[in-house]
Each structure stands twice: as structure tokens, then as C-alpha cells.
C-alpha positions as CSV (number, residue, x, y, z in Angstrom):
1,X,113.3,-199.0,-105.7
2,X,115.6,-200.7,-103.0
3,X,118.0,-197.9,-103.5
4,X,115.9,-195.0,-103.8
5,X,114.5,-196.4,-100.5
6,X,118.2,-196.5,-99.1
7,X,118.7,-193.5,-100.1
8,X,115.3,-191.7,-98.7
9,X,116.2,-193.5,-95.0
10,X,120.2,-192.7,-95.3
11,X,119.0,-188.6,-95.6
12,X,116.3,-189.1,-93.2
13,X,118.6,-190.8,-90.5
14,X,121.2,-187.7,-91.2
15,X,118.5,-185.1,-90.4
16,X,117.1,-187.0,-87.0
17,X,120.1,-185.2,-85.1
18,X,118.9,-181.7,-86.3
19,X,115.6,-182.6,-84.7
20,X,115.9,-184.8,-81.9
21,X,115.2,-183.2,-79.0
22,X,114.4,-180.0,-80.8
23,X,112.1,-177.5,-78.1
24,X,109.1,-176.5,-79.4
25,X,109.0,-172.4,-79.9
26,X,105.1,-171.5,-78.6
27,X,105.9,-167.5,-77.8
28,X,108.0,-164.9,-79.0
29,X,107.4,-161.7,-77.7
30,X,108.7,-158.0,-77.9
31,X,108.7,-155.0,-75.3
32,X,110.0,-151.9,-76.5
33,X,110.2,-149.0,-73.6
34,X,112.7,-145.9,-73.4
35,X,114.4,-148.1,-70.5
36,X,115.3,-150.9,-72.0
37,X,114.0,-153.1,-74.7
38,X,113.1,-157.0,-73.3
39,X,112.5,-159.6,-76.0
40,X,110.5,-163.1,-75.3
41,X,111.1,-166.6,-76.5
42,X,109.0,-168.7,-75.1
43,X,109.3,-172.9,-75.2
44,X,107.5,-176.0,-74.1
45,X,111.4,-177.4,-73.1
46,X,114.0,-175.9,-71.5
47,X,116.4,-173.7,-73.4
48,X,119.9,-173.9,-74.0
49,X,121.3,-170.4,-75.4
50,X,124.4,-168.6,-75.9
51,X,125.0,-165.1,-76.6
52,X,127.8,-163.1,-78.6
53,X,128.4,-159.0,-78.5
54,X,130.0,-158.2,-82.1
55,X,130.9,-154.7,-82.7
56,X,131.1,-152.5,-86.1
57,X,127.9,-152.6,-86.7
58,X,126.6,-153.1,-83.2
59,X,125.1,-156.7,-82.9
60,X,124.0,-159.5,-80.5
61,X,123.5,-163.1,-81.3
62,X,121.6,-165.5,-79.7
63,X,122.6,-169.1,-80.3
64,X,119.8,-171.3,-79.9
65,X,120.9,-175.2,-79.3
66,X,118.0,-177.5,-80.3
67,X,115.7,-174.8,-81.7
68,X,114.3,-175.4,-85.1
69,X,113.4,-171.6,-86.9
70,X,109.9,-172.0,-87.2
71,X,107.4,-169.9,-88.1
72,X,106.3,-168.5,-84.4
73,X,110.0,-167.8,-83.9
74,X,110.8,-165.5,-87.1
75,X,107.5,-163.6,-86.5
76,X,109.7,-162.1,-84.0
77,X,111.3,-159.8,-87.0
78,X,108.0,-158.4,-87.9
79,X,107.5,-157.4,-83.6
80,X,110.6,-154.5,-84.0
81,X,108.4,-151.5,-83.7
82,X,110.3,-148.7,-85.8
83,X,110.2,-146.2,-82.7
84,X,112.3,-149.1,-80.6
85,X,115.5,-146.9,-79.4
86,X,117.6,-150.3,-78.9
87,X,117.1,-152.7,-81.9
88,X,117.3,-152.1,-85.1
89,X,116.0,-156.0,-86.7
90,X,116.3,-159.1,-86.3
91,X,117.7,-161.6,-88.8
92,X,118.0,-165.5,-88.2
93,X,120.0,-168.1,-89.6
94,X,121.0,-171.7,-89.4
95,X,124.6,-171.6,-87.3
96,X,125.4,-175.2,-87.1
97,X,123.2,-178.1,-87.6
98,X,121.0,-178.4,-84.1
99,X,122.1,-174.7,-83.5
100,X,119.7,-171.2,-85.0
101,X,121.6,-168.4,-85.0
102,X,118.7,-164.6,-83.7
103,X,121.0,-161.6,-84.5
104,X,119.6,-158.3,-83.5
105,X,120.7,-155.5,-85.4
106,X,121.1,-152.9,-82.9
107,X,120.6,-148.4,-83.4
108,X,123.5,-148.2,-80.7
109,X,125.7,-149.9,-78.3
110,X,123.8,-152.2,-75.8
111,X,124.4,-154.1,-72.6
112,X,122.7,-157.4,-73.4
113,X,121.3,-159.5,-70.6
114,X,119.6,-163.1,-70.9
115,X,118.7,-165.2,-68.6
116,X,115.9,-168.2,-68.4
117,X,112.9,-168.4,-66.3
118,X,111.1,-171.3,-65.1
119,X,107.6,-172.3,-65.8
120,X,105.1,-170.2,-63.6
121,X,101.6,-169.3,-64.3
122,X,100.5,-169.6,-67.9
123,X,104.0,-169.2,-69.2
124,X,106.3,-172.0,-70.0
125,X,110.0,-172.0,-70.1
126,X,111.1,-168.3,-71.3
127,X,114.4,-166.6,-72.3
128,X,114.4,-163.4,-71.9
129,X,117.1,-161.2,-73.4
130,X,117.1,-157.3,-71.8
131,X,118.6,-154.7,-73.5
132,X,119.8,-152.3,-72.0
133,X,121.9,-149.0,-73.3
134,X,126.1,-149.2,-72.7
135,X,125.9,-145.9,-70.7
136,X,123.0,-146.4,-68.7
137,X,119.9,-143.9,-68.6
138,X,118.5,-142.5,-65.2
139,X,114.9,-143.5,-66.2
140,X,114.0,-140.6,-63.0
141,X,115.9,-137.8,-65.0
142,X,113.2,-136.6,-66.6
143,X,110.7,-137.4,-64.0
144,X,113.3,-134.8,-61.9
145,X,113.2,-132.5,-64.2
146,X,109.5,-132.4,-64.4
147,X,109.4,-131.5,-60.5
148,X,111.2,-128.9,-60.6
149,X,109.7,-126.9,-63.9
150,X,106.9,-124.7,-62.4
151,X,103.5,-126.2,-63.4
152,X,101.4,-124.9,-65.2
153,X,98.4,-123.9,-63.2
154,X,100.7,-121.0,-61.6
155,X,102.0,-119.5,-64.9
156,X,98.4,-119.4,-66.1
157,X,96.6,-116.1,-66.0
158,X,94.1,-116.1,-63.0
159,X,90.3,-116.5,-64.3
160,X,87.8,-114.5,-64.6
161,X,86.0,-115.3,-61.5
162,X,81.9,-116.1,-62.4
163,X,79.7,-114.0,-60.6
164,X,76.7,-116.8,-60.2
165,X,78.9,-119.4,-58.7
166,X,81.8,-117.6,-56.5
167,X,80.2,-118.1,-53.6
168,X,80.2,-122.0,-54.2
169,X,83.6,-121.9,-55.1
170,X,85.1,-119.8,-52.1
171,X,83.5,-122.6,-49.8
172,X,85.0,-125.4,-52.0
173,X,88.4,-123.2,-51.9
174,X,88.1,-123.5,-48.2
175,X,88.3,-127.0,-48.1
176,X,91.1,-127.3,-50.8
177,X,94.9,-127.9,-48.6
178,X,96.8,-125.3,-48.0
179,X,100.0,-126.7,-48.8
180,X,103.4,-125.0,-47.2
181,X,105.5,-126.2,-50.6
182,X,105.4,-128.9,-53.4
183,X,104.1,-132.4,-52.8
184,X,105.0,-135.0,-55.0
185,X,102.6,-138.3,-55.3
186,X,104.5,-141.2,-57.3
187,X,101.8,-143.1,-58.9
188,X,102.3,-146.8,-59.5
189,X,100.4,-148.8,-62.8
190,X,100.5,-152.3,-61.6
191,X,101.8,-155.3,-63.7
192,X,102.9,-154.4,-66.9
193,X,105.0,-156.0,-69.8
194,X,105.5,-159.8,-69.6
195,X,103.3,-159.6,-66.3
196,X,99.7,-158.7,-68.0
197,X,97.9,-159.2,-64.3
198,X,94.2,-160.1,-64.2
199,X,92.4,-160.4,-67.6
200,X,88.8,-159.9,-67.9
201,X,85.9,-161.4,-70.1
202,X,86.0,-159.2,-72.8
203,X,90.0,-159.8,-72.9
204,X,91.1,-156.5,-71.2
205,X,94.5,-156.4,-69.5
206,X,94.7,-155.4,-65.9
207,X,98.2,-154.3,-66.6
208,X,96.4,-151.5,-69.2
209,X,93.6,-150.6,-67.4
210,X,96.1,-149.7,-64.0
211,X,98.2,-147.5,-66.7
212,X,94.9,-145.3,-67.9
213,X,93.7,-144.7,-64.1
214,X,97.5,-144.1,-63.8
215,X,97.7,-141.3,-66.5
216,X,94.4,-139.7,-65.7
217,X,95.0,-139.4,-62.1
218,X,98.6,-137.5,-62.7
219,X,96.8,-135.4,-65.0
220,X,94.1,-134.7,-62.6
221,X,97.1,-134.0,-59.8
222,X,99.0,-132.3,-61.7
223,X,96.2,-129.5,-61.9
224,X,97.0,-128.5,-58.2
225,X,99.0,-125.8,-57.5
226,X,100.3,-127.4,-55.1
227,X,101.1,-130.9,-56.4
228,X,103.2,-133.2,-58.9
229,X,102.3,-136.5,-60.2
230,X,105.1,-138.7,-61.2
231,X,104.5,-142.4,-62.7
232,X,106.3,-145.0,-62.0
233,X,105.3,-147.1,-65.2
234,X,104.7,-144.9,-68.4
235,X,104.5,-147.3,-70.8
236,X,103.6,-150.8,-71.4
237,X,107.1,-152.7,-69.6
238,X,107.9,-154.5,-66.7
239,X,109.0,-152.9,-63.7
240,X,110.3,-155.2,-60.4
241,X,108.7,-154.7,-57.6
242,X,111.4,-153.2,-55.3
243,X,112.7,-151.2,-57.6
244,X,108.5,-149.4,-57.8
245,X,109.6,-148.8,-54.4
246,X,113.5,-147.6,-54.9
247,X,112.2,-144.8,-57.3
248,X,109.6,-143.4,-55.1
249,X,111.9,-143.2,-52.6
250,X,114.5,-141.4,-54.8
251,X,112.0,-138.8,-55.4
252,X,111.4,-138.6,-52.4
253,X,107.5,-138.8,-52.9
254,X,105.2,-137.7,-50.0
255,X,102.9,-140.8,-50.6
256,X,102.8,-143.5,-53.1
257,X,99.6,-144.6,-54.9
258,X,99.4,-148.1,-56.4
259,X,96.9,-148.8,-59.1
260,X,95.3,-152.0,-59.5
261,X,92.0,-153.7,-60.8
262,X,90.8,-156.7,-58.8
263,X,89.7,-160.8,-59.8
264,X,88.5,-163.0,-58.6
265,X,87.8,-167.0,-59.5
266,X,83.8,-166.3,-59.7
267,X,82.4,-163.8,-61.8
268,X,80.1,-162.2,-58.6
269,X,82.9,-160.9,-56.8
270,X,82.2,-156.9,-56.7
271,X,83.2,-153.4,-55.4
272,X,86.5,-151.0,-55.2
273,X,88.9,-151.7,-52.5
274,X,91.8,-150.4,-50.4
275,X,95.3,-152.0,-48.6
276,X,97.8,-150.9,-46.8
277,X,100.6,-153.1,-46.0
278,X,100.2,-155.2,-42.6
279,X,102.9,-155.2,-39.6
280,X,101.1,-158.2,-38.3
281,X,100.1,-160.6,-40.6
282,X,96.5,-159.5,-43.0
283,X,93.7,-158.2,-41.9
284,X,91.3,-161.8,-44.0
285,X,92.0,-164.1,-46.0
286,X,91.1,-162.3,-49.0
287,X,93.9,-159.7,-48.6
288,X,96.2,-162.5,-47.5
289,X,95.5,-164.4,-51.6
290,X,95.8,-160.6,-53.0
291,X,98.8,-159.9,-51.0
292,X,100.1,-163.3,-52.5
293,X,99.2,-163.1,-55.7
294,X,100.2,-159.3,-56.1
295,X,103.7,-160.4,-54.8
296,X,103.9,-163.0,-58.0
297,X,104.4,-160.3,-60.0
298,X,108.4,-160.2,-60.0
299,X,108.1,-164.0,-60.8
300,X,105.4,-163.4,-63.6
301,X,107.1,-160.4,-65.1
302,X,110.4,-161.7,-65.2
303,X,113.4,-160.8,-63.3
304,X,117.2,-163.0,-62.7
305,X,116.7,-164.8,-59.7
306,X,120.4,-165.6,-60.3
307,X,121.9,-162.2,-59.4
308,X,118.8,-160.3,-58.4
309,X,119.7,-158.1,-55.5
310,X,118.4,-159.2,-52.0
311,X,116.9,-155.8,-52.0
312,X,114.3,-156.8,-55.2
313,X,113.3,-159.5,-52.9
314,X,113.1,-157.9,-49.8
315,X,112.6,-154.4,-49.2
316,X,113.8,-153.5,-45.9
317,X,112.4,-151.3,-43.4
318,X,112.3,-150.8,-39.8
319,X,108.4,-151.7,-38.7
320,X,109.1,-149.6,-35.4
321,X,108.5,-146.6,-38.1
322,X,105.2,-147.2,-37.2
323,X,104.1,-143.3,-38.3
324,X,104.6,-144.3,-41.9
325,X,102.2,-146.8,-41.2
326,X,99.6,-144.9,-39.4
327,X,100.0,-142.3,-42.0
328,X,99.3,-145.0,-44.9
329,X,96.2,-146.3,-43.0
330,X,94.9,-142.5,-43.1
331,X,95.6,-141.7,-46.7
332,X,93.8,-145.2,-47.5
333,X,90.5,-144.4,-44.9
334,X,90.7,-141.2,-47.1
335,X,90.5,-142.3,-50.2
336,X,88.1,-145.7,-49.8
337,X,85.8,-142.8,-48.2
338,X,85.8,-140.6,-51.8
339,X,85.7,-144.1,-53.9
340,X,82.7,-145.2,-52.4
341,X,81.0,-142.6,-54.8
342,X,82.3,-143.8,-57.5
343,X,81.8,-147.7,-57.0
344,X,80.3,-149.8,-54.5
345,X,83.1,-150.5,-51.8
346,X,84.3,-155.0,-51.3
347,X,85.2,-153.9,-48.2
348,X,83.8,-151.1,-45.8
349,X,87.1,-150.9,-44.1
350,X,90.9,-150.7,-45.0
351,X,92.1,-154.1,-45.3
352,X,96.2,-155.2,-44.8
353,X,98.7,-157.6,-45.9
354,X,102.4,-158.2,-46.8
355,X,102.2,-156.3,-49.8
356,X,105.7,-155.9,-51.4
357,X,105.4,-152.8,-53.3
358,X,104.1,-151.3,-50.1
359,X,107.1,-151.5,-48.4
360,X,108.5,-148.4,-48.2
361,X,109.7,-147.5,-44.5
362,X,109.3,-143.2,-45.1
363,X,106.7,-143.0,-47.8
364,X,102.6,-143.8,-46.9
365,X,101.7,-146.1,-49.6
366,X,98.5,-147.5,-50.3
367,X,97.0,-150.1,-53.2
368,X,93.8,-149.1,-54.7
369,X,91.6,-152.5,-56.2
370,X,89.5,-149.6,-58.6
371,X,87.2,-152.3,-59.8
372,X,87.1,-156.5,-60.4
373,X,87.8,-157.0,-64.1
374,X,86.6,-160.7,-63.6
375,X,83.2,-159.3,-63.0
376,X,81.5,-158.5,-66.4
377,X,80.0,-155.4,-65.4
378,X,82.7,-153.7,-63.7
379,X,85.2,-154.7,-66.5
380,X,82.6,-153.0,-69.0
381,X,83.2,-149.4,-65.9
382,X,86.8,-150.0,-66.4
383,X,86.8,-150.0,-70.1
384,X,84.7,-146.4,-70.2
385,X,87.3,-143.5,-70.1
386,X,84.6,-141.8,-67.5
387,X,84.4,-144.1,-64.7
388,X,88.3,-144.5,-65.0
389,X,88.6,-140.1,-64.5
390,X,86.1,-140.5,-61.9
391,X,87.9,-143.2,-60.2
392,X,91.0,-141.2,-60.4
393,X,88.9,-138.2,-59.7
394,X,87.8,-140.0,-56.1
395,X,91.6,-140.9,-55.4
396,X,92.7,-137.6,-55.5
397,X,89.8,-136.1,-53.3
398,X,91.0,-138.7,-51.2
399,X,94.3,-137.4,-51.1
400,X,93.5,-133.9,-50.8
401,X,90.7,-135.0,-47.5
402,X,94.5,-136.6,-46.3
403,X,96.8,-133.7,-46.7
404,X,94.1,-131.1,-45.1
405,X,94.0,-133.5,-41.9
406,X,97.7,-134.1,-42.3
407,X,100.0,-131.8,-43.8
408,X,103.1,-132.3,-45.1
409,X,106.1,-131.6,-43.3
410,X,108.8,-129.2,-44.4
411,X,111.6,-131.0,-46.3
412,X,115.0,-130.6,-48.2
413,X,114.7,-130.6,-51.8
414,X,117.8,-132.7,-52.2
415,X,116.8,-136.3,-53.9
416,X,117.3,-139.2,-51.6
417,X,119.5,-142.4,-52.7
418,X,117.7,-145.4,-51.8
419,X,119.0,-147.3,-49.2
């Protein structure tokens, strides 16, 4: 017995340095977009990581030092969604005694970034790895090409106009902006991958309900004759803040639209909203939190801190451009005027703050709160696919009361490059 006890204690002290120490996987997530492809591993410790390129077949491993392969960290192999244009699987393996080996299998050649983040709101420590393809993609091409294809309201056939109700029409026709060329609206989904934003009751993801309001208000733009929608975020991915503002700028939208659904710590907190960003400092303390909380999302979603560009952090921009800002605090009077039809209004009045995304110096941007998803009943309106078209619905008659008080000034065609 002395012996088979020596022996159970010799193998038992030979496996405590595999284990000791070990980090505790409690996350591993997936985020496949036509972008770039970001994969999750989240930890209750910090973690220590190393990562290798290998060529013919296209590979990248992930050394993790400490990590035991548990069950939460292979489910990771069954997250590869077939349609993923980046990774192909994922395969794990023991590399040395305290190290596990995650080898993505890749459909082509990648630039792999990781890179750790620190503990900040619900999330523990996280390594992210990005990838990202070897010749990199103009995620704007298409968006550019879009623009330019004539829509599809002008190569339609004129309708047959209805006797009962032409009169009606003609005086809604009337109203409608006569617009010298086309406008282009860039329409932002807030949050979005890693960053989920607010989450309701009933489990709904702000970050989801921001991309449906998104989607039905392009479609609802794109109607005009007059007007293109582009989005910002068309799928469910992380986008930094400054760089929401870099692409509206390369398109050189006429007006920037950011989507969001409101919360709120108590469950009574009520009504549709909408910001403009502050030269001054905000307008309450309410818009002040928002502002704040808003701005979290680079730190939320995930971004390098280590070699982000000051320009993620800061967007610059002269504040003596103060016609931007005027212009923003019309299109926002606008369009809190139409949602107030839709939903009762938090605020009668346009509210400010230091948003980030807001912070474009040529482009009037406002943020639309469509609803507080921490109230039960509105999260129940933003679940219904007809409060969300009417919502967009309102924006867009918003826009439109905008544009006939203020049109749009001629401009070149040529796409700007961000400063």
C-alpha cells in the first residue's frame, strides 16, 4: 500500500506544474463579418499568449501558457460558422506541458492580430485575436459602388396615378425636398460585436435592435429619389468609434444618423430622445452619463490601446466650424419633432454632450435614443418589427422637414480621405 501511495503522490506532484497557476477559461467567443473575423477567449487571470503565422496550408497558432483545454475553450471549434470568409477550423492540442497549442485553419492568407484587454464592465481579462485578410479590403467599396448605381425608384416605370387620392398626394408632393443632386445619409447601428450595449428584460441586445432600425431606415431612404442610405455596421461586429466617423466622412455623407436604444438603472425611465454633440460641456446630467457611457464603447468592444491611433481616441475638429453644429442641432429639432408620434419624447428639447461618434467637423450628426430597452414596455415596442419602421419611418420625415428648410449645397462627387 506504502508504494502504491508513493507512487499516486510521485504522479500527482509531477502534474501540480501543469496546473499551478493555470487561468480559468469562462468565454470563448466568435465574430465572423466580411471585414475581418475577431475571435474571444475570455479568463478570470491574465493571459500569457504567443502567436505563430505557418504557411502551406495557411495557419495561425495561438500558444496559450497556463491554459488548461477545457471544455468552454474547445467549444470554440463548434463557433466557426461555415459562411466565415477567414477561418476555416480550429484544432487544439497540448504544445508543451503548461502550454495549449489553438490552431486556426485558415480559407486564405490572413494578417493576424492579438492583443489583451483589461477587465472592464462585465468582461474579465480577454484576448482577442483579429483577423484580418493579407491584402486588405476597402470595407466602403461596395458601399461606393452602391452610390453611384442609379436607384431604383428612377428606373421604375412611373405609376398609374389614382384618381380618388391625387389631390392628397400633389399636396404631400409639395412638401417632399426638392433636392439639386444626390444626398447620401450614413446611418450608424450602435455597439455591436463584443460590445452588446444595453440589454433589456426579456434579454434583447441593444446592439441588435440599433441594426434593425438601421436596416429599415436605409430601406425606407433609399426609396427617395433623391437619397442614399449607406450603413456603417451591416452585420453583427465591432466597429471603433472613430473609425464610424472616418467612413462617413470618406463618403462624404451629407448627415450622419446614429441609432441607439436607451437604459437606464430603474425600470420607469421612458420616452425617445435626441443629442447632438456639445461645444460646451452637456446640456444635464443625464446626457453627461449617456455621453459617458456611449463613449465606453471602444473600451467595451475591444480595440489595442497599445497602437491605437490617437485619431480612434480623439477625433479632431475645429469647434469654430460652428455651422456643422447649428446644422446638427436642426436635423436633431427635426427629427425629435417627427418621433414624438411615434413614442412619447424623455426630453422635449435637443439635449448635448461630448459624444464621440459625433465628432465629425463637416458632417451634422445626431444620436437618436429610439426607445429605453430597460423599460419593459418599450423593450416589448422595440422588439415589434412595426414600431421599429415607424421609428425609422419618423427619422426620415425628420430628415426630409431638415433638407426642405435647409438644402444641400452643391458638391464634388470626388470621395474625401479622412483627415
Amino acid at each position: 500500500m506504502r508504494g502504491l501511495f508513493a507512487l499516486w503522490l510521485i504522479l500527482l506532484l509531477c502534474l501540480v506544474p501543469v496546473f499551478a497557476g493555470a487561468g480559468e477559461i469562462v468565454a470563448t467567443r466568435v465574430w465572423p463579418a466580411y471585414e475581418y473575423t475577431r475571435v474571444t477567449i475570455e479568463s478570470n487571470e491574465p493571459i500569457q499568449y504567443e502567436t505563430l503565422s505557418i504557411p502551406d496550408p495557411a495557419r495561425v497558432a495561438v500558444d496559450l501558457s497556463g491554459i488548461v483545454l477545457t471544455r468552454t475553450l474547445s467549444d470554440l471549434a463548434s463557433m466557426v460558422d461555415v459562411a466565415d470568409p477567414y477561418i476555416a477550423q480550429i484544432r487544439f492540442g497540448r504544445y508543451k506541458p503548461q502550454i495549449t497549442r489553438v490552431v486556426f485553419d485558415l480559407k486564405q492568407e490572413v494578417m493576424a492580430k492579438a492583443f489583451v484587454i483589461e477587465p472592464v464592465g462585465e468582461y474579465r481579462h480577454r484576448l482577442v485575436i483579429d483577423f484580418y485578410p493579407a491584402l486588405p479590403v476597402d470595407p466602403l467599396a461596395a458601399l461606393l459602388s452602391d452610390i453611384e448605381k442609379p436607384s431604383a425608384s428612377t428606373e421604375a416605370a412611373p405609376p398609374v396615378p389614382d384618381p380618388i387620392s391625387a389631390s392628397r398626394k400633389d399636396r404631400k408632393r409639395k412638401r417632399e425636398p426638392k433636392l439639386a443632386r444626390l444626398v447620401t445619409i450614413a446611418i450608424d447601428a450602435g455597439h455591436g460585436g463584443e460590445d452588446p450595449g444595453a440589454k433589456g428584460q426579456m434579454g434583447t441586445f441593444e446592439k441588435n435592435i440599433t441594426l434593425a432600425i438601421a436596416r429599415d431606415l436605409k430601406a425606407q431612404i433609399d426609396e427617395q429619389p433623391s437619397m442614399r442610405a449607406v450603413l456603417i455596421r451591416d452585420a453583427d461586429y465591432f466597429i471603433a468609434l472613430g473609425e464610424r466617423v472616418n467612413r462617413a466622412r470618406r463618403l462624404r455623407a451629407d448627415l450622419f444618423v446614429s441609432i441607439h436604444a436607451d437604459a437606464f438603472v430603474k425600470p420607469d425611465a421612458r420616452g425617445s430622445s435626441v443629442f447632438t454633440l456639445s461645444e460646451k460641456g452637456a446640456t444635464s446630467t443625464a446626457a453627461r452619463w449617456l455621453a459617458k457611457r456611449e463613449n465606453a464603447a471602444d473600451l467595451i468592444g475591444g480595440i489595442d490601446l497599445s497602437v491605437a491611433d490617437s485619431r480612434v481616441k480623439q477625433v479632431l475638429f475645429d469647434l469654430s466650424q460652428t455651422a456643422t453644429l447649428n446644422d446638427s442641432l436642426k436635423l436633431a429639432r427635426a427629427v425629435l419633432r417627427e418621433i414624438k408620434g411615434v413614442n412619447a419624447l424623455h426630453k422635449r428639447q435637443v439635449e448635448q454632450a461630448g459624444f464621440a461618434v459625433l465628432k465629425a467637423p463637416d458632417i451634422p450628426s445626431i444620436l437618436v435614443e429610439t426607445a429605453f430597452i430597460t423599460n419593459p414596455q418599450e423593450e416589448q415596442r422595440l422588439r415589434s418589427d412595426s414600431y421599429r419602421a415607424e421609428m425609422a419611418g419618423a427619422i426620415l420625415a425628420g430628415i426630409k422637414r431638415f433638407f426642405i428648410a435647409n438644402p444641400p449645397s452643391e458638391k464634388t462627387t470626388k470621395v474625401a480621405q479622412a483627415d
